[in-house]
C-alpha positions in Angstrom: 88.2 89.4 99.7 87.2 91.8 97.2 89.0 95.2 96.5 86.7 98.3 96.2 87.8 101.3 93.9 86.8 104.4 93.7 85.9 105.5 90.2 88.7 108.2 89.8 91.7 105.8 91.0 89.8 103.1 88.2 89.6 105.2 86.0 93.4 106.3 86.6 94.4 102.4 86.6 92.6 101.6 83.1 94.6 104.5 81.4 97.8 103.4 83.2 97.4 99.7 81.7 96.2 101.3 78.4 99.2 103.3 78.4 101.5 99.7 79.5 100.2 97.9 76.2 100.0 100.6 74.0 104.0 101.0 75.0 105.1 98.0 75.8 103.2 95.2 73.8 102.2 97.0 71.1 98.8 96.5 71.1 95.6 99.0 72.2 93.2 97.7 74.8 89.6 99.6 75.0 88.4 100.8 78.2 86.1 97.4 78.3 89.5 95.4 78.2 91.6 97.5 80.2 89.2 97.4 83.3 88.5 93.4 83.0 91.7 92.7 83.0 92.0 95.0 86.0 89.3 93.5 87.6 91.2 90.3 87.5 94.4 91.7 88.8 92.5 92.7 91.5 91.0 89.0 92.2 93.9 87.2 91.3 97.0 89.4 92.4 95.6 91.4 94.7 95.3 89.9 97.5 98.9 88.6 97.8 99.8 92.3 97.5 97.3 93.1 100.4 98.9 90.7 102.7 102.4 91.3 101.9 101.1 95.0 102.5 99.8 93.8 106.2 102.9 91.9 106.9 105.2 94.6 106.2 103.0 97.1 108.4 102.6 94.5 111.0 106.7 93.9 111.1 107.2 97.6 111.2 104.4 98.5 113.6 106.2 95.5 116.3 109.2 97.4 116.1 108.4 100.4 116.9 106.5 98.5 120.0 109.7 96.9 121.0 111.8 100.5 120.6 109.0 102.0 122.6 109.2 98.9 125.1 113.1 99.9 125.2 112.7 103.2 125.8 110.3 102.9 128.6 112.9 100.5 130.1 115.6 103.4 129.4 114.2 106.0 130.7 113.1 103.7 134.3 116.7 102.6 134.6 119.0 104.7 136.6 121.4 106.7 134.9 124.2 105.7 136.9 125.1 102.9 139.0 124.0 103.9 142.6 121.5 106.0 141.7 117.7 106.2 142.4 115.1 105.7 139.5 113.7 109.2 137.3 111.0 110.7 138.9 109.2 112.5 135.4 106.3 114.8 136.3 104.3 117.4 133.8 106.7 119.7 135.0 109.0 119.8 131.8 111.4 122.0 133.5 111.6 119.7 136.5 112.0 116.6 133.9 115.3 118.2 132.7 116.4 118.6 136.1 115.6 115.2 136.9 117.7 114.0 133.7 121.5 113.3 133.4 123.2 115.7 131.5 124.5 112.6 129.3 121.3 111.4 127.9 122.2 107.8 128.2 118.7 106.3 127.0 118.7 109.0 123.8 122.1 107.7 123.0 121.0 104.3 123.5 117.4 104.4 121.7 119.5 106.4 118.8 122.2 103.3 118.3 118.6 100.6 118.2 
């Protein structure tokens, strides 16, 4: 998999790793050094990034699937033993009439 740059966020990395070894390893790396050895970070590192990247965002995207799964459930479950299902329509003022005054699921989707 090869990683594309644009020319201003290269050009942005090369003075950032000129910057690093100029400051930290006392040394000066041209522009022709700088942006090889970028190049290679790119190959080499790179991709382990990118998929530690994906993973994360995949984790984070499955919870907020399952919070949204629970909240669904919440919001179909009655609000108090007995009682019939939520009817919600476009109505917003006949949703809140509909509602509990104790916003159970809220209280429960909150503490998730």
């Amino acid at each position: 998999m090869e990683i594309k740059l644009n020319k201003e966020i290269e050009k942005k990395l090369i003075a950032s790793i000129k910057r690093y070894t100029s400051e930290n390893l006392e040394t000066e790396m041209g522009d022709l050094q700088s942006s090889l050895f970028l190049q290679f970070l790119l190959e080499e590192i790179g991709p382990f990034v990118y998929n530690l990247a994906i993973s994360d965002a995949q984790a984070y995207m499955q919870e907020k699937a399952l919070d949204l799964e629970t909240a669904v459930m919440l919001l179909n479950s009655p609000t108090r033993p007995g009682s019939t299902k939520r009817t919600l329509c476009a109505d917003p003022e006949k949703n809140s009439q509909n509602r509990s005054t104790s916003t159970r699921s809220e209280r429960l989707i909150r503490k998730a």
